[in-house]
C-alpha positions in Angstrom: 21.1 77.3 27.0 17.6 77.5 29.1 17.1 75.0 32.1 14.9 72.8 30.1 17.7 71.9 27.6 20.6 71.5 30.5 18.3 69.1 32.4 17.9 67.2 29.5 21.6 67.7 28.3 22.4 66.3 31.5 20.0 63.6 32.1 21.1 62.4 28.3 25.2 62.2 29.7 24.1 60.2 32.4 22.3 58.1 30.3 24.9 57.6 27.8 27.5 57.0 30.9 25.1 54.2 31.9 25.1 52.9 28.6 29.1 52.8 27.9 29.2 50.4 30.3 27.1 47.7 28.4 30.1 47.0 26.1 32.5 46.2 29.4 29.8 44.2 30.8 29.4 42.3 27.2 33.1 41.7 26.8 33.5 40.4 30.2 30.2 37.8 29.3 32.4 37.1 26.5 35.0 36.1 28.1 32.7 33.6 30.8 30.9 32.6 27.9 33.9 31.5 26.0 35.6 29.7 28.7 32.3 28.1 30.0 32.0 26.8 26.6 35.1 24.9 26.5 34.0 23.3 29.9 30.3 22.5 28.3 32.0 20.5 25.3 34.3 18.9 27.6 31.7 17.4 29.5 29.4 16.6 27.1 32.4 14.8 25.0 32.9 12.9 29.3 29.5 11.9 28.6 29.3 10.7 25.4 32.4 8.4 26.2 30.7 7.2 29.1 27.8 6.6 27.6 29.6 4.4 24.8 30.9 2.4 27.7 28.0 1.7 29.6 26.6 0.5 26.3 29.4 -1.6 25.4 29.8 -3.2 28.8 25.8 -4.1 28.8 26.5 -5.4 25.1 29.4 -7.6 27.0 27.3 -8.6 29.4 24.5 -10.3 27.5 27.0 -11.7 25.3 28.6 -13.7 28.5 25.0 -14.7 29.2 24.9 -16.2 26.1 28.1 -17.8 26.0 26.7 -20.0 29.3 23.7 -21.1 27.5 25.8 -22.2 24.4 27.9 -24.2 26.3 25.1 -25.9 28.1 24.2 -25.9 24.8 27.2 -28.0 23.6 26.9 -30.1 26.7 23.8 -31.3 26.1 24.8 -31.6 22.1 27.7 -34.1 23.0 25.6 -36.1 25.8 22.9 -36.5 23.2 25.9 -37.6 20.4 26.8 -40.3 22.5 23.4 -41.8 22.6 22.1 -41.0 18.7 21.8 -44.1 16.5 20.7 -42.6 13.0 22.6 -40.6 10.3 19.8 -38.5 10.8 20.1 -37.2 14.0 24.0 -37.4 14.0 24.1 -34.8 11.0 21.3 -32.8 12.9 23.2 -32.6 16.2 26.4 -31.5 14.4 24.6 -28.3 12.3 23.5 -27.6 15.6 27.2 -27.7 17.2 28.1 -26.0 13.8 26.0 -23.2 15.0 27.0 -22.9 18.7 30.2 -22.8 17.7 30.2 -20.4 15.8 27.6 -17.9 17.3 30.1 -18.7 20.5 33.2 -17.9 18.8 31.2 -14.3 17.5 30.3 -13.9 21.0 34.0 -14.3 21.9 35.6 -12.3 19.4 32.8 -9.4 20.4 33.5 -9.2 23.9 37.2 -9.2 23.0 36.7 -6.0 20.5 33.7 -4.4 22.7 36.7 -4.7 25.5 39.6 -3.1 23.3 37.3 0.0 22.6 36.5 0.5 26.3 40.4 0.6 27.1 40.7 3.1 24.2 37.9 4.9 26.0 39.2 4.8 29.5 42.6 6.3 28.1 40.7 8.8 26.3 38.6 9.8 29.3 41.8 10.4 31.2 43.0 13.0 28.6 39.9 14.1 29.1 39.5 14.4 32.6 42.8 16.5 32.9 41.7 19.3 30.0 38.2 19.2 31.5 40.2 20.1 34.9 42.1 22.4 32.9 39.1 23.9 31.4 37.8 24.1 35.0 40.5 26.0 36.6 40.8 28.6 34.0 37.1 29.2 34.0 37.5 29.7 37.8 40.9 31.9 36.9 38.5 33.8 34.8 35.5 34.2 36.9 37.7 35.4 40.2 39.7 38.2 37.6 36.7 39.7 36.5 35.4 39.8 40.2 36.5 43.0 40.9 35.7 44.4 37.2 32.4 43.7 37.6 32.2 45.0 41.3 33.7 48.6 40.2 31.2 48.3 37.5 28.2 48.0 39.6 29.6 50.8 42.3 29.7 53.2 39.7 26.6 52.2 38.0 24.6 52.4 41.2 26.3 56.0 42.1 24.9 57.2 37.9 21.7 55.5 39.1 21.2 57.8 42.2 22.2 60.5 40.3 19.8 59.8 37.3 17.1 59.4 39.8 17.7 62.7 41.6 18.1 64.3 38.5 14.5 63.1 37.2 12.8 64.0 40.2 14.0 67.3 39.7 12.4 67.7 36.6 9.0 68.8 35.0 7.4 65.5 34.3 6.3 66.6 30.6 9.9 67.5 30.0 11.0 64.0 31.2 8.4 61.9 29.6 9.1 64.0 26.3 12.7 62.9 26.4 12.4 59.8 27.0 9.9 59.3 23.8 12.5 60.3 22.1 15.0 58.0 23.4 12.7 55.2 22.7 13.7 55.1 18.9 17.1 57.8 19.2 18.7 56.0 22.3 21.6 57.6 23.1 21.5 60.3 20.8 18.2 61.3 21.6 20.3 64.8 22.8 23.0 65.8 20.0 25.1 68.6 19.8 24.8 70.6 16.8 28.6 71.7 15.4 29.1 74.0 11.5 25.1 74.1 12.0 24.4 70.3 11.4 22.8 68.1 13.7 25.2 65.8 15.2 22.1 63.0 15.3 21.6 62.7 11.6 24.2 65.0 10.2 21.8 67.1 8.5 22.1 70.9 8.1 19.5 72.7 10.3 17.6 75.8 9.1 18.6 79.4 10.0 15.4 79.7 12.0 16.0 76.8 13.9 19.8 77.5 14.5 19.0 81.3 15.4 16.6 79.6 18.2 19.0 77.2 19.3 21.6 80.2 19.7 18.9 82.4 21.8 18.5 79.6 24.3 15.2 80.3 24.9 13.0 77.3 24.8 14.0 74.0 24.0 14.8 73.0 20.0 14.2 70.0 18.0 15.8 69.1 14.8 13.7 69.8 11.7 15.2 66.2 10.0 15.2 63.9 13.0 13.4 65.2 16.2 16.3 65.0 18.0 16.8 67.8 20.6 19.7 69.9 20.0 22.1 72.4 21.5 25.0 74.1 21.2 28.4 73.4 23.5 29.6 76.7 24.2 33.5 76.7 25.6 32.4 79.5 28.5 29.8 81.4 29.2 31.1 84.5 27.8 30.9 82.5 24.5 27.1 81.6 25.0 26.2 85.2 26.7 
């Protein structure tokens, strides 16, 4: 195997040991993602019932207000019952009780429901509450486990970091820049092994020529399907001599 092919067989495991951590870093996203989640709905649900009871004690509210008003209402209807002479106005005032009474008996029996759902609500908000504190503490359960995951993570990605960057400073810049065009659409098999003479990038079966090339070591070799740069894994160097 020449240089060229080494630095970029090398350069490619680094890469690819870079990249195997994505799926760790992924799961453990999953994991904060799945527990935040329960928290988010939780609240929003808090919320929503809070909301309802806001509404329903303004509802109560104006309804009280109008309850004071209808009974000055009927006040005013019995003080001016007293003095009425005519059928006329007699039958008049008592529609107009008619109506007080029963807009204040609505007004009565609404509070009274509008009052039943917010108990309802408060007990539900107290279930609430305790999964929501629940939800809380095993998000924070979660979130101090994978501390220390994601801490040897980040050690040992910074450590493949340094070593990428010596590495690439190292090499020929045309070699680098070649490489990495071809990672651009191959990611991390933009290097392959080639095993039973078939590229291990697209499993196709390489030419003599190219394979005879691949075995000199001379200069670097490309697959004649894919592009992808190829070489052989030798078990010693008595095998590739």
């Amino acid at each position: 195997m020449n240089v060229y092919t080494k630095e970029l067989v090398d350069l490619s495991k680094i890469d690819n040991a870079l990249d195997s951590f994505n799926p760790q870093i992924e799961q453990i996203n999953a994991k904060i993602s799945k527990a935040q989640k329960v928290v988010d709905e939780l609240k929003s649900k808090k919320a929503e019932i809070l909301e309802l009871i806001d509404n329903n004690n303004a509802k109560i509210i104006s309804f009280e207000e109008q309850i004071k008003e209808l009974k000055v209402q009927l006040d005013n209807i019995r003080k001016k019952q007293a003095k009425v002479k005519t059928e006329k106005e007699i039958n008049a005032l008592s529609s107009e009780e008619h109506i007080a009474k029963e807009t204040l008996k609505y007004d009565n029996d609404e509070i009274e429901r509008l009052n039943k759902i917010n108990d309802l609500k408060q007990e539900e908000l107290k279930e609430l509450e305790e999964k929501l504190k629940e939800a809380e503490d095993n998000l924070q359960d979660v979130m101090n486990s994978i501390e220390e995951d994601m801490k040897a993570i980040e050690e040992k990605k910074a450590s493949l970091y340094q070593e990428r960057m010596e590495h690439v400073k190292a090499m020929d810049p045309k070699i680098r820049e070649f490489y990495e065009k071809i990672r651009k659409w191959a990611g991390n098999t933009a290097v392959v092994k080639v095993q039973n003479q078939a590229c291990y990038g697209c499993y196709m079966k390489i030419n003599d020529k190219a394979y005879s090339d691949l075995i000199k070591g001379e200069e670097i070799v490309t697959c004649p399907h894919c592009g992808r740069v190829l070489y052989i894994e030798f078990e010693s160097e008595t095998d590739e001599a």
